[in-house]
C-alpha positions in Angstrom: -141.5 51.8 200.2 -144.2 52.0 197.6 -143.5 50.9 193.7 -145.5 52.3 190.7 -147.3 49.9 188.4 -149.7 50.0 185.6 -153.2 48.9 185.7 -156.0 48.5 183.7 -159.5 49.2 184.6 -162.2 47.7 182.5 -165.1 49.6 182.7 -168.6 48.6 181.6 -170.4 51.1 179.6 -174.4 49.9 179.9 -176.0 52.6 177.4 -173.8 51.6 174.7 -175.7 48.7 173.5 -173.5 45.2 172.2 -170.2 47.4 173.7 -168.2 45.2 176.0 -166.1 46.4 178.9 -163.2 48.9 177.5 -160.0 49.1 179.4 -158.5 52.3 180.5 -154.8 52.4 181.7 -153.7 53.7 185.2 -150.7 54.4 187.3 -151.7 53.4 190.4 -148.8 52.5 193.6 -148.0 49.1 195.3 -147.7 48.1 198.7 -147.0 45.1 199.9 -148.5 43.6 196.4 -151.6 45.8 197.3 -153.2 48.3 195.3 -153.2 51.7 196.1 -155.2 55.0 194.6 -155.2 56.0 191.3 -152.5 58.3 191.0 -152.4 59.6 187.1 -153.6 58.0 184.2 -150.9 55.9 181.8 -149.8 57.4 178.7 -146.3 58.0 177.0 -145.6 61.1 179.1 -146.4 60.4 182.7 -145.1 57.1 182.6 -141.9 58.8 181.1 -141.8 61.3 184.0 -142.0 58.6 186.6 -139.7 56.5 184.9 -141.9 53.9 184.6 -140.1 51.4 181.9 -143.0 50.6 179.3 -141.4 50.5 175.9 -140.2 47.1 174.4 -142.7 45.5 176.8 -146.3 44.2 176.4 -147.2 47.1 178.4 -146.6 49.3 174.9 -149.3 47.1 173.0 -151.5 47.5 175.9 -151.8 50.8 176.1 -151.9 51.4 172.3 -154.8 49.3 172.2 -156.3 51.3 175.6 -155.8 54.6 173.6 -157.4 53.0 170.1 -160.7 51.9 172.4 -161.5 55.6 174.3 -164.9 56.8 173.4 -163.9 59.8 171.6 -161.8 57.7 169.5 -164.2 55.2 168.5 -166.8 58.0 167.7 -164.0 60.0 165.3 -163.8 56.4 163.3 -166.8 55.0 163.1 -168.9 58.4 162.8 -171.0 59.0 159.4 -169.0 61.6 157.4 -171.7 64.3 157.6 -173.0 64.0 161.0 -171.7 66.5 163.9 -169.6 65.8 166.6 -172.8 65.5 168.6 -173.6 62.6 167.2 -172.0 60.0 169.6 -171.2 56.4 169.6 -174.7 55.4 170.7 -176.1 56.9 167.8 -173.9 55.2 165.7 -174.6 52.0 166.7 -178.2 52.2 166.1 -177.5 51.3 162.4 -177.1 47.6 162.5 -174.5 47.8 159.4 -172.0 50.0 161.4 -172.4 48.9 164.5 -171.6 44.9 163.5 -167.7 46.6 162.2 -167.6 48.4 165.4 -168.2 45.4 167.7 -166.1 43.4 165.3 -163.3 46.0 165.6 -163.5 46.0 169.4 -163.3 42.6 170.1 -160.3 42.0 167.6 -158.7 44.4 169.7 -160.1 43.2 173.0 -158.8 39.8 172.3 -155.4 40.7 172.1 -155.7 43.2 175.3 -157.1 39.6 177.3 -153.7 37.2 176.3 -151.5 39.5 176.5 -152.8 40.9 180.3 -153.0 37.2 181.5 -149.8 35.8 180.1 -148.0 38.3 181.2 -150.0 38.5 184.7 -150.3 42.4 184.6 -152.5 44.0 187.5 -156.5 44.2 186.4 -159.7 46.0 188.1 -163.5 46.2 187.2 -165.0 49.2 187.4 -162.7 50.9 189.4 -163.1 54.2 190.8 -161.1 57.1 192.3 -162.2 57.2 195.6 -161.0 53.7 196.5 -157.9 52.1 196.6 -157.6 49.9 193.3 -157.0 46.6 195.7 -161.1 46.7 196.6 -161.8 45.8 192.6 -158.7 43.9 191.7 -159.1 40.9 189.7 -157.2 37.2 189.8 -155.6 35.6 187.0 -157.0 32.1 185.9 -154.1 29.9 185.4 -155.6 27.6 182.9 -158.1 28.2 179.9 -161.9 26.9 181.2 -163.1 24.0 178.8 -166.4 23.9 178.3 -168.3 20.4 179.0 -171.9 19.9 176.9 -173.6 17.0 179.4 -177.3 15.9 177.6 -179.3 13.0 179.4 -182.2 11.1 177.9 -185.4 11.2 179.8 -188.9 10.2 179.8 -190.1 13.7 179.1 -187.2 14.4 176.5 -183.4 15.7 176.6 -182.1 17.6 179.5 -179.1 19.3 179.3 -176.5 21.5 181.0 -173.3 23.8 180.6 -170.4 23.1 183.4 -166.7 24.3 183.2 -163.9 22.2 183.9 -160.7 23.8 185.3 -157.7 21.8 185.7 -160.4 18.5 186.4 -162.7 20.7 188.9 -165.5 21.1 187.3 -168.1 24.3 187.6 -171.8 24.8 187.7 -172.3 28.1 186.3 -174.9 28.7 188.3 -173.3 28.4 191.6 -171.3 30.9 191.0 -170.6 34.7 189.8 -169.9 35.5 186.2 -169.5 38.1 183.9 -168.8 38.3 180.3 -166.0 40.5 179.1 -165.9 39.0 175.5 -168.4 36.8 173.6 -166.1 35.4 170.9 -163.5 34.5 171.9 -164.7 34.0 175.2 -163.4 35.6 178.2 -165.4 35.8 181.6 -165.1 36.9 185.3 -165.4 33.9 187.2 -165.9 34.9 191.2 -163.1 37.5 190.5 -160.8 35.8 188.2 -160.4 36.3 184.8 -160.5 33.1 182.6 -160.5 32.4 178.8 -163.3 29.9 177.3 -162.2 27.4 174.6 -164.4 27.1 171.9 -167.1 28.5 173.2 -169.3 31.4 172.3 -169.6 32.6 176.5 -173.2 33.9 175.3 -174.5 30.4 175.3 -173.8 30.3 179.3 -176.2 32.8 180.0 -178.9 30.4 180.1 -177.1 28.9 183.0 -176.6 31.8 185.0 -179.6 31.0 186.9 -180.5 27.0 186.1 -178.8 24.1 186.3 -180.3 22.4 183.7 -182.8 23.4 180.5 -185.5 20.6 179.8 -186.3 20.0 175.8 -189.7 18.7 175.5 -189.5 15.2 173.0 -191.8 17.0 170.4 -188.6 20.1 170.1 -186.3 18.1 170.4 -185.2 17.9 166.5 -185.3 21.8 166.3 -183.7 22.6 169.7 -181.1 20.4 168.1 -180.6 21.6 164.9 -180.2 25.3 166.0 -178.9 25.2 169.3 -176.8 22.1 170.3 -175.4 20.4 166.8 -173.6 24.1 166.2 -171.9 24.0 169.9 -170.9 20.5 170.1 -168.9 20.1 167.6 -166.0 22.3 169.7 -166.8 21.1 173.1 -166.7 18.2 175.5 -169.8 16.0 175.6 -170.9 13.8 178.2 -174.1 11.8 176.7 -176.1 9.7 179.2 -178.3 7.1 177.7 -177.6 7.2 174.2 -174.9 5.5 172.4 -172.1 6.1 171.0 -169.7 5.9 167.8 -165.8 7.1 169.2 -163.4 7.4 166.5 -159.9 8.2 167.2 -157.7 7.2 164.2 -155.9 10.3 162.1 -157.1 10.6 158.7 -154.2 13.3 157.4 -152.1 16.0 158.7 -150.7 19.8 157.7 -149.0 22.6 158.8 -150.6 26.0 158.5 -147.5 28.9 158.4 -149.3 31.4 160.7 -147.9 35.1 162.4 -147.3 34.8 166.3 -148.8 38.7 166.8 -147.0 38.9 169.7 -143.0 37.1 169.1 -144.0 38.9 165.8 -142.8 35.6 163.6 -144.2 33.1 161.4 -144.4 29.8 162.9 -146.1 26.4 162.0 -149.2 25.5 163.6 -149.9 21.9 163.0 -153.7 19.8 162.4 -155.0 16.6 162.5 -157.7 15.6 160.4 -159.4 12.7 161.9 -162.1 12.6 158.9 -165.6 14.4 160.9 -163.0 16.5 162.4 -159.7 18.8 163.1 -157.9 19.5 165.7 -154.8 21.9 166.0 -151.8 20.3 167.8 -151.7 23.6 170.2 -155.6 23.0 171.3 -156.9 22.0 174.7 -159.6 20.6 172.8 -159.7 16.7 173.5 -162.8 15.8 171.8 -165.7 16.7 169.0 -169.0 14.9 168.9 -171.6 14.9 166.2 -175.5 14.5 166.7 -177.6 13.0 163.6 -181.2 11.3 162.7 -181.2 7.9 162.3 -184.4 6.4 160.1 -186.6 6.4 163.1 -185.4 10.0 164.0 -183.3 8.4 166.9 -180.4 10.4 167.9 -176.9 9.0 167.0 -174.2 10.4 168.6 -170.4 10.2 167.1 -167.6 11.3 169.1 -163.9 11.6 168.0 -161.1 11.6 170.5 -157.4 12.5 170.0 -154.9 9.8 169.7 -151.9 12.2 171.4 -149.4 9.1 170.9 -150.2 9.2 167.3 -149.9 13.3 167.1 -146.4 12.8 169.0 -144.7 11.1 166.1 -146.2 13.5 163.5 -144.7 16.2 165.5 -141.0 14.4 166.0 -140.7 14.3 162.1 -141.0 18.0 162.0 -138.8 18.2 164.9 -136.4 15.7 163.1 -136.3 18.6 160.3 -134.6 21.6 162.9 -138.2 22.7 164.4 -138.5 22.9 168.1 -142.4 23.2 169.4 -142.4 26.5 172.3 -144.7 26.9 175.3 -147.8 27.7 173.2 -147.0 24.0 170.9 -146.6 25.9 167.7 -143.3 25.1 165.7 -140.4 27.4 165.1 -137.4 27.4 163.2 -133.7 27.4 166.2 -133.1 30.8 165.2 -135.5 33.8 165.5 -133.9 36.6 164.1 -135.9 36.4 161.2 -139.2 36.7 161.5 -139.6 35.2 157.9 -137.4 32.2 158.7 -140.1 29.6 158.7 -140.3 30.1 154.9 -137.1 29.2 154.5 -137.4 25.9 156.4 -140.4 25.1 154.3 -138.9 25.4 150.4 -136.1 23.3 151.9 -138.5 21.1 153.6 -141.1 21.3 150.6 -140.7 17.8 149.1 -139.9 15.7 151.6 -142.8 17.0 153.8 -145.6 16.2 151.1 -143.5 12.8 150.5 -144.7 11.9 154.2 -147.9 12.9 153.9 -148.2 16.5 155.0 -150.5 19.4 153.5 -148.8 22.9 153.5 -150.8 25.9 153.9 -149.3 29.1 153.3 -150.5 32.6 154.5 -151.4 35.5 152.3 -149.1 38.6 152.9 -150.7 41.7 152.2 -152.9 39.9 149.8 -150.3 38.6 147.8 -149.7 34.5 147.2 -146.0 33.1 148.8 -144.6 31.4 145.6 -142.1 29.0 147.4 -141.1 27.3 143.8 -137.4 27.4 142.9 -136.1 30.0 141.8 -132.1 31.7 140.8 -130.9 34.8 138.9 -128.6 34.7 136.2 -126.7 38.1 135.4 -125.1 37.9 131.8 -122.6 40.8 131.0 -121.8 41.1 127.2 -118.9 44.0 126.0 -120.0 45.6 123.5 -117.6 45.6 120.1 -116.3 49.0 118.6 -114.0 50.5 116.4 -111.6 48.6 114.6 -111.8 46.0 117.8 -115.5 44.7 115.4 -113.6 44.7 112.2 -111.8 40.7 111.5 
């Protein structure tokens, strides 16, 4: 017997220039874990009249963020006060201005529509149409994040270097296979039919790649190809340098905890980070490594690379542990208890001295623009009787 699921089609919208791919929601049946034909499209009261359960689930953000991202929607927003309703959202983003908050407000939403479809594992489709069964343009769902890998060789001629992607130790060649890009920054891709998150990585600076192994940097461009295209990537990816040496540094410098929201458990928790002098890393990171690229006198490249010492990180972590945290699945900190979402405040003003004593840095979020004042504080409530009549006369 067929089920009923929802699905999300992301559909690619080519004369709306910088736009990404905009999902639309759909109610399409199941059989045997196949994808059927569309049958209606998702909203409040079809999946009501199908009794499809969608409220208290990820689905409900979902399909908020589906409605916010229609067409229609996006031109009533963004649309200059006194132009006409003809004037659409391609016009719009011919003014540089508005159409850098429009992009901006896509992606922020975009970003959350990506984690929450792949945590959660929800069915996905490019560019689907009616007349097929959904099945035809499903898409997989990457188990782990892609980390990019920066690889630059010395040569006679100059610097070659290349992009790969390593997932769970098998590493990529762009080239070699199909991509798409669903969202620059963060990064999200197709990879041969499976959605995958990027780390750290602008997924614009893959296009290069698309089509050849390898870019060549002549000796003579080398400082400038540098400066403006490599030293601002490598900082947040792997690096694999062949003939050059280099510095590693792995010893922490200092540590904090940064009191963020989790958007979607909708709680504060602690996100912890290691400073290890040239650079930070956040406990919950993939990211293993940074690297550095400067001039010596000679203008010959030195290369510094730090490294994470995760035996070092581990007893940072056990102190807040020691102090009633416990780190979840995504290695942020919470308090034993959350019932209140605010909780984590708590645990730091009782916390707050003993903390700094060993060393860390607290960092405290602003809510609603307005500074968290975690001094101690207590109200007194005095009650004085007023004297009358003869009761004030001795």
């Amino acid at each position: 017997m067929d089920s009923l699921c929802i699905c999300y089609n992301l559909v690619d919208h080519e004369n709306l220039s910088g736009i990404p791919p905009l999902p639309e929601a759909y109610i399409v049946p199941v059989t045997d874990d196949h994808l059927g034909y569309v049958e209606k499209q998702a909203t409040s009261a079809t999946l009501k009249s199908l009794e499809i359960p969608y409220l208290d689930t990820a689905h409900e953000q979902l399909l908020e963020i589906c409605a916010s991202l229609k067409i229609p929607v996006l031109e009533q927003q963004f649309r200059p006060a006194k132009k006409r309703k003809t004037f659409g959202l391609a016009d719009i983003l011919k003014d540089p201005k508005i159409k850098h908050v429009v992009i901006n407000y896509v992606n922020k939403k975009l970003a959350v529509f990506y984690t929450l479809i792949v945590k959660n594992k929800y069915a996905v489709v490019l560019n689907a149409q009616r007349k097929d069964p959904f099945e035809v343009h499903r898409l997989a769902i990457g188990k782990n994040t892609l980390n990019p890998i920066l690889e630059f060789t010395k040569t006679d001629e100059g610097i070659d270097y290349a992009f790969t992607l390593n997932a769970e130790d098998k590493i990529m060649i762009p080239k070699n296979h199909s991509i798409q890009i669903l969202l620059n920054e963060p990064s999200w891709i197709i990879l041969d039919k499976t959605v995958f998150h990027i780390d750290n990585l602008n997924a614009n600076k893959l296009k290069p790649f698309f089509s050849k192994e390898k870019i060549t940097i002549a000796k003579k461009h080398i400082k400038t190809y540098l400066n403006k295209v490599i030293i601002p990537v490598i900082k947040n990816v792997d690096v694999i340098a062949n003939g050059f040496e280099i510095i590693t540094l792995t010893d922490i410098a200092s540590y904090g905890i940064e009191i963020i929201q989790d958007f979607i458990k909708e709680i504060f928790v602690v996100k912890v980070i290691f400073n290890y002098g040239q650079a930070t890393f956040d406990f919950n990171s993939p990211k293993q490594t940074s690297s550095n690229v400067q001039f010596g006198e000679n203008e010959e490249i030195l290369i510094t690379q730090i490294k994470r010492d995760h035996e070092a990180e581990k007893e940072i972590i056990k102190l807040l542990e020691s102090k009633g945290l416990s780190t979840n699945t995504s290695l942020l900190l919470e308090t034993e208890t959350n019932e209140d979402p605010l909780a984590i405040f708590n645990w730091v003003q009782t916390h707050q001295k003993e903390l700094e004593k060993e060393g860390f840095q607290i960092v405290l979020p602003d809510l609603e623009n307005r500074i968290i004042n975690l001094d101690p504080h207590k109200i007194e409530i005095q009650s004085k009787k007023k004297m009358t009549g003869s009761m004030s006369k001795e």
